[in-house]
DSSP file (Angstrom, degrees, kcal/mol; ACC not computed):
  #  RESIDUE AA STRUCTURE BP1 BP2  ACC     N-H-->O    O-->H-N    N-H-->O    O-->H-N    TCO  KAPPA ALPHA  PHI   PSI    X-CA   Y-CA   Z-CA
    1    1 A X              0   0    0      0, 0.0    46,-1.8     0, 0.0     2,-0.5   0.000 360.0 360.0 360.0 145.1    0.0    0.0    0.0
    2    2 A X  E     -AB  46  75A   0     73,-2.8    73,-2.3    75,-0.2     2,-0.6  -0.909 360.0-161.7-130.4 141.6    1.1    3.4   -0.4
    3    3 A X  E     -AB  45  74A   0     42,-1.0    42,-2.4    -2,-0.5     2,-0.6  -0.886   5.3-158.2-105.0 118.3    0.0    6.5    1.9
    4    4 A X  E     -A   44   0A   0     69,-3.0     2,-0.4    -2,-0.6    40,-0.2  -0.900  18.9-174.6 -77.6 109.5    0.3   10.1    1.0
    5    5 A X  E     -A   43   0A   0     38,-0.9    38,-1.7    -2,-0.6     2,-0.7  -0.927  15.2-165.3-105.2 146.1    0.3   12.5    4.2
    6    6 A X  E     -AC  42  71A   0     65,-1.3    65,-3.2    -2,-0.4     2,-0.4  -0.983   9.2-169.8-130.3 130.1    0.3   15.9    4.4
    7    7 A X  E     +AC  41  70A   0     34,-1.5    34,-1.6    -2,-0.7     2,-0.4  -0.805   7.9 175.0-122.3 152.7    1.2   17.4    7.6
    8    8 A X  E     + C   0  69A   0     61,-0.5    61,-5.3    -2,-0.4    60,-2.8  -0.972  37.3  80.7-160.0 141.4    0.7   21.0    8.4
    9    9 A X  E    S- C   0  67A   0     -2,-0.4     2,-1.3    30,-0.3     3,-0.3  -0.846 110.9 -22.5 155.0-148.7    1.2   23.2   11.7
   10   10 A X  S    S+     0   0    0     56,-1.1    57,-0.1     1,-0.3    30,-0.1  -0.477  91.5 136.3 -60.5  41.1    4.9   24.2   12.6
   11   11 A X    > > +     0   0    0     -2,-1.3     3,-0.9    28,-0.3     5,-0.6   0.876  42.6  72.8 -94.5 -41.6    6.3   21.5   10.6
   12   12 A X  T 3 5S+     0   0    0     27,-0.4    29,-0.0     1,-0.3    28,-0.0  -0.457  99.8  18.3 -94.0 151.3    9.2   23.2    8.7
   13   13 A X  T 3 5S+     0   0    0     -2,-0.1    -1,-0.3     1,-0.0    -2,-0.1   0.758 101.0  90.2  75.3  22.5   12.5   24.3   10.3
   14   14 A X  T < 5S-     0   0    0     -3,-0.9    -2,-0.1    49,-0.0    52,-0.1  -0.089 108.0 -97.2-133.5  54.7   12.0   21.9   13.7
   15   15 A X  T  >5S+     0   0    0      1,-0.1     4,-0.9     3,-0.1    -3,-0.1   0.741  80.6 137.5  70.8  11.8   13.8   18.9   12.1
   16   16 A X  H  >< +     0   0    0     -5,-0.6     4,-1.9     2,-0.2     3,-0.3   0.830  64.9  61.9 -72.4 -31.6   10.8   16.9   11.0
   17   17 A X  H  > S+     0   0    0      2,-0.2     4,-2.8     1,-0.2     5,-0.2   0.946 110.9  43.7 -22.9 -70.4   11.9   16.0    7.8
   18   18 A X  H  > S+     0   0    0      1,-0.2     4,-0.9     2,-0.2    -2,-0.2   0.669 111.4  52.6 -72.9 -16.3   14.8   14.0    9.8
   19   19 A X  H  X S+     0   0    0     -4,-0.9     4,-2.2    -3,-0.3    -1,-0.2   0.647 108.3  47.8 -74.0 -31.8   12.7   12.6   12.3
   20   20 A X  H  X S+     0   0    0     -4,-1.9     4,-1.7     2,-0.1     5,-0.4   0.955 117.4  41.2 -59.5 -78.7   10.4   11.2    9.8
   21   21 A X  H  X S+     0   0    0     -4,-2.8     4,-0.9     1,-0.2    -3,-0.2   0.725 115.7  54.6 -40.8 -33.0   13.3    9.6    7.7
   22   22 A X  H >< S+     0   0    0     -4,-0.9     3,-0.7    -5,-0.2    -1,-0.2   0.985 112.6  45.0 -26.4 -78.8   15.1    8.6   11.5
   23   23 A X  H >< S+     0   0    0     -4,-2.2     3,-1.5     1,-0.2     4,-0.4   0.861 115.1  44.8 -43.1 -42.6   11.6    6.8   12.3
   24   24 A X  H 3< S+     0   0    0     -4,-1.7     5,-0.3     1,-0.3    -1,-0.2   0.686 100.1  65.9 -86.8  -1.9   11.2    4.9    8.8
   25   25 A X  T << S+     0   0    0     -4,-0.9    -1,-0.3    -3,-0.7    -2,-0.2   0.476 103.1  49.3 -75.0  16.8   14.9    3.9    8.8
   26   26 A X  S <  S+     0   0    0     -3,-1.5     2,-0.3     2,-0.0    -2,-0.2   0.417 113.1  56.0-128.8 -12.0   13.5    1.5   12.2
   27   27 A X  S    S-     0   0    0     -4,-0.4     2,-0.9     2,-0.1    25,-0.0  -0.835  95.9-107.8-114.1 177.9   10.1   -0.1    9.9
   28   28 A X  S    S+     0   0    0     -2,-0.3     2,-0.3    20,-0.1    23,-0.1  -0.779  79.0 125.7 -67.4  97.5   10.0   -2.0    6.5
   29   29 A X        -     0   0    0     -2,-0.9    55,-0.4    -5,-0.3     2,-0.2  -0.939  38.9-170.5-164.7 139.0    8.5    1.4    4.8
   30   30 A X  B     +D   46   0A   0     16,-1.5    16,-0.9    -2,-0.3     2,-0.3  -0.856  41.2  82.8-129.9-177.3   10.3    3.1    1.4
   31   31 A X        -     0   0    0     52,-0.3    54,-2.3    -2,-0.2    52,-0.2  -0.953  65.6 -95.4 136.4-152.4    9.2    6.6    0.1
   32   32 A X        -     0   0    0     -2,-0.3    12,-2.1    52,-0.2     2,-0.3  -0.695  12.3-152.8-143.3 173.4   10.0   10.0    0.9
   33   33 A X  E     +E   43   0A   0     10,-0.2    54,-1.3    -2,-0.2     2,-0.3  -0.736  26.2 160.3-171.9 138.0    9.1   13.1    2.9
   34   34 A X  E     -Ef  42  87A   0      8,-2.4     8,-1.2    -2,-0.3    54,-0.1  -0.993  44.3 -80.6-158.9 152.1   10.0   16.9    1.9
   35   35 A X  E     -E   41   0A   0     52,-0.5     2,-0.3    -2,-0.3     6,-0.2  -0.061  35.9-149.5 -40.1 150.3    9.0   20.5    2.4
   36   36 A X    >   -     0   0    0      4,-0.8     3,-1.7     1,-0.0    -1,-0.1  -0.886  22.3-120.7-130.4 138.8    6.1   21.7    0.4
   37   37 A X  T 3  S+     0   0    0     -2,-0.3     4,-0.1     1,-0.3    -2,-0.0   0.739 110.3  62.2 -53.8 -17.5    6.2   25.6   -0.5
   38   38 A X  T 3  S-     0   0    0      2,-0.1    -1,-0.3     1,-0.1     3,-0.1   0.658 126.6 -98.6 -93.6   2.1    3.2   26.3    1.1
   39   39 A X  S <  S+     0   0    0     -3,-1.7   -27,-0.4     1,-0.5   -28,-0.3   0.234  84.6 116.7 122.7 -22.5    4.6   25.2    4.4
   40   40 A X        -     0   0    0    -32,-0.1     2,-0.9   -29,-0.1    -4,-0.8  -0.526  56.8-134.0 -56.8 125.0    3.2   21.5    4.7
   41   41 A X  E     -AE   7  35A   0    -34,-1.6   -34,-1.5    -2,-0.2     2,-0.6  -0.782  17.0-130.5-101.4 130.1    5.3   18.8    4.8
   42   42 A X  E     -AE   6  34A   0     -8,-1.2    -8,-2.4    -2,-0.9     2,-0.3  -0.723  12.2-167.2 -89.2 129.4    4.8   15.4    2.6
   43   43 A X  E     -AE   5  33A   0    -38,-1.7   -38,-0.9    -2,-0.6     2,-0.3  -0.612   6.0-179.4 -80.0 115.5    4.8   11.5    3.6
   44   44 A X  E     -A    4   0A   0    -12,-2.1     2,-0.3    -2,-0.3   -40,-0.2  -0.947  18.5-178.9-130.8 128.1    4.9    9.5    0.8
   45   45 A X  E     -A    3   0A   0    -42,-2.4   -42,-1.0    -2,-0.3     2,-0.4  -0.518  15.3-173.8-147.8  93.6    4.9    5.7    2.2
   46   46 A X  E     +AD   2  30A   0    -16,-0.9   -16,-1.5    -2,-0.3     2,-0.2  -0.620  35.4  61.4 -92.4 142.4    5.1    2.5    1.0
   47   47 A X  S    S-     0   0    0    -46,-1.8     5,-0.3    -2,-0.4   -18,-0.1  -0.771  85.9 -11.7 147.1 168.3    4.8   -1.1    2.5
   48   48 A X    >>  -     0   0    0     -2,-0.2     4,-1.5     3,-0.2     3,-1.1   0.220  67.4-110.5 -42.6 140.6    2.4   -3.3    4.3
   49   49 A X  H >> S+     0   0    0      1,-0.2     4,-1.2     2,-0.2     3,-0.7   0.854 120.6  54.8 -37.1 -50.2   -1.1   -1.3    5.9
   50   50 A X  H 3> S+     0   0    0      1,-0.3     4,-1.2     2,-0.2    -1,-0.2   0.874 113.6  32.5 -46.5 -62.7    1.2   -2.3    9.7
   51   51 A X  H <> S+     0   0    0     -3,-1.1     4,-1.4     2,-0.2    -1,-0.3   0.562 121.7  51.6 -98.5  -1.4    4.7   -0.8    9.2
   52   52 A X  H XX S+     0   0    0     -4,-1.5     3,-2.3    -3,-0.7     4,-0.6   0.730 119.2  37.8-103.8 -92.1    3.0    2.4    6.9
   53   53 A X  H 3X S+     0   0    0     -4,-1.2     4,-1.1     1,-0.3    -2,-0.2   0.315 118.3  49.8 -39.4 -34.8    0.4    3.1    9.9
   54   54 A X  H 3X S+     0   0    0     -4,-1.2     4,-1.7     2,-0.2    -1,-0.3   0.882 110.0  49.0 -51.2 -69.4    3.1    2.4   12.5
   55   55 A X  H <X S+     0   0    0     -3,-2.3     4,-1.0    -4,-1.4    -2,-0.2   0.798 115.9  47.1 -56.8 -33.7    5.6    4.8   10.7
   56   56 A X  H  X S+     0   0    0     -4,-0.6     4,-0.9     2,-0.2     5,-0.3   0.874 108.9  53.2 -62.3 -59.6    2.6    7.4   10.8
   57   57 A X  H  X S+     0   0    0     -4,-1.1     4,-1.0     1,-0.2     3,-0.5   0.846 110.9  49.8 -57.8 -55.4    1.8    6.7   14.4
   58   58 A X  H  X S+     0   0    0     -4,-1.7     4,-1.4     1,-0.3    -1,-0.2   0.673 103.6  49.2 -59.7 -44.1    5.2    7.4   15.3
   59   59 A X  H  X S+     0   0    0     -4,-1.0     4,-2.1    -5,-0.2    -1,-0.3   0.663 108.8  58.9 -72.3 -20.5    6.0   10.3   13.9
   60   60 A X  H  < S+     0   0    0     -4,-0.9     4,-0.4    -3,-0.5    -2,-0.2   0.537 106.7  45.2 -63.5 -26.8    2.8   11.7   15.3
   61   61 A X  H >< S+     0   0    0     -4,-1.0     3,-0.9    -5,-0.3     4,-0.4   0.930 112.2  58.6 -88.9 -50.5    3.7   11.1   18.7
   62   62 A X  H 3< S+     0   0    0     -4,-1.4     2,-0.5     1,-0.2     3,-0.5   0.921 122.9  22.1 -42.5 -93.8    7.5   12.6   17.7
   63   63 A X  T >X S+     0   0    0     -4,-2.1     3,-1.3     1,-0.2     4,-1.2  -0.074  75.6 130.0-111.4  51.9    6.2   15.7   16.8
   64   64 A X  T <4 S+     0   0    0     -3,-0.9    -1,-0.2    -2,-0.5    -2,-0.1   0.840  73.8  61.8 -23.4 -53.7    3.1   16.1   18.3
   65   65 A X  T 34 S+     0   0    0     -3,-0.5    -1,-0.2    -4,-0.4   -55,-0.1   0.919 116.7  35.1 -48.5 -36.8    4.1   19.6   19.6
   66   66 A X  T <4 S+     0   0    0     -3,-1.3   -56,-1.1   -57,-0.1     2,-0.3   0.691  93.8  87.3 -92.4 -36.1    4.4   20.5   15.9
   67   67 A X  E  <  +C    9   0A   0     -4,-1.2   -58,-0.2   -58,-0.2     3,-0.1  -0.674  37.9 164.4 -92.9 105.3    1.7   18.6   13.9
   68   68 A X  E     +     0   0A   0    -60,-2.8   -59,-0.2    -2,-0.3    -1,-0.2   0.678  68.1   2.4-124.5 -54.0   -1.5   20.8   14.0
   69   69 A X  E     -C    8   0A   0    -61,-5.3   -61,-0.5     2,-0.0     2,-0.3  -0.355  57.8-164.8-114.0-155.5   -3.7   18.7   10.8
   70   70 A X  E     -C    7   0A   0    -63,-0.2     2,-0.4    -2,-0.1   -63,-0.2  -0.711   5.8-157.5 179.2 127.3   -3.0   15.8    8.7
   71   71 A X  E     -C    6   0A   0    -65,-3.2   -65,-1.3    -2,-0.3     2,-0.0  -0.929  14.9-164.7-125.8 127.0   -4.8   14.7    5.2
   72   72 A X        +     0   0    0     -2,-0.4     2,-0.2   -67,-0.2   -67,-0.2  -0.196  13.6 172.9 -68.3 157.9   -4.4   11.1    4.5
   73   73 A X        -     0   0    0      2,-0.0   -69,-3.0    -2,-0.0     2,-0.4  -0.610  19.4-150.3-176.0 136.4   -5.2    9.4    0.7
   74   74 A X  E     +B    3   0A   0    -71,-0.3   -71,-0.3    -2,-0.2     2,-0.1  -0.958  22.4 161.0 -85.2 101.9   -4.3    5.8    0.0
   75   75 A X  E     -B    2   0A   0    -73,-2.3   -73,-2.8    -2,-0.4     2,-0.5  -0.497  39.7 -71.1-118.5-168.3   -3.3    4.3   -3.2
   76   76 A X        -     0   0    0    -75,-0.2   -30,-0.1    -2,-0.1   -73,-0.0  -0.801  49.9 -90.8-113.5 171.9   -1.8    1.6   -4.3
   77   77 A X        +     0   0    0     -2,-0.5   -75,-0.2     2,-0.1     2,-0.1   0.030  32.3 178.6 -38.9 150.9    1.7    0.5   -4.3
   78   78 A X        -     0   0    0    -77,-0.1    -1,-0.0    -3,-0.1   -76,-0.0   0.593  31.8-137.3-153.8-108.6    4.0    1.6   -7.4
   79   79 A X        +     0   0    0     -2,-0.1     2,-0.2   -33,-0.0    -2,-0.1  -0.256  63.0 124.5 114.8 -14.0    7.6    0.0   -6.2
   80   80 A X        +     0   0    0    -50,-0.1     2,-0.3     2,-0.0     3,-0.0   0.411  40.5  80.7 -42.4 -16.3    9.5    2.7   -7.2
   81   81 A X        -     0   0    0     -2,-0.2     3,-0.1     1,-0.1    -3,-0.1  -0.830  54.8-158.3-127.9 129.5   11.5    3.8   -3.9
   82   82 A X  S    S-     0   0    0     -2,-0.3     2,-0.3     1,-0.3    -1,-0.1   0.698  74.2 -34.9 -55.6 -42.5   14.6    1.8   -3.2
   83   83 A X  S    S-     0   0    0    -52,-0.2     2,-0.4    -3,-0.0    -1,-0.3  -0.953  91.1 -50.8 177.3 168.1   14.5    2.9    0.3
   84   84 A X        +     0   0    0    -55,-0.4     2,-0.3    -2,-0.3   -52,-0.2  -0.296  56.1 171.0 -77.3 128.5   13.5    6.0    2.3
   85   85 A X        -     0   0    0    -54,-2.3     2,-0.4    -2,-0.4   -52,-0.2  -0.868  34.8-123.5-112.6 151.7   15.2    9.6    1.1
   86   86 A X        -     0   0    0     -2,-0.3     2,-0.2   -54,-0.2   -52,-0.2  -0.925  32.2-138.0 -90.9 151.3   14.4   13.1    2.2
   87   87 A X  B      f   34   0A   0    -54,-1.3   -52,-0.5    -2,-0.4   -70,-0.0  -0.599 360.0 360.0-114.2 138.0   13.4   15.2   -1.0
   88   88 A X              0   0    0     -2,-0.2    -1,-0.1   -54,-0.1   -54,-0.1   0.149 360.0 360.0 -94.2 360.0   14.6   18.9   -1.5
């Protein structure tokens, strides 16, 4: 499965980027996650419904302080990502 999040609140400039990619180097998850110009950052995350909701969960709890919305959207899996990168 693959999950697109978009997270918005205080998200840019407190290290979330590197705390997301931190967290998914510890589940089976590949993708990405990078700064959006409007100030959002994006989750892109594939691998089984467990480690993608688990990677989700986790970073939510990480930067809770920071994290004000979220919109989720589900697709399916593409293969594409070797492994997890952060995106400029």
């Amino acid at each position: 499965m693959r999950t697109t999040v978009l997270f918005s609140g205080t998200v840019q400039g407190v290290g979330f980027r590197y705390t997301a990619a931190r967290l998914a180097g510890c589940r089976r998850v590949t993708g990405y996650v990078r700064n959006l110009p409007d100030g959002r950052v994006e989750l892109v995350a594939e691998g089984s419904s467990e480690e993608v909701q688990g990677l989700i969960a986790d970073i939510e709890q990480a930067m809770s302080g920071f994290i004000r919305e979220r919109q989720i959207r589900q697709s399916p899996a593409t293969g594409e990502f070797q492994g997890f990168t952060i995106r400029r």
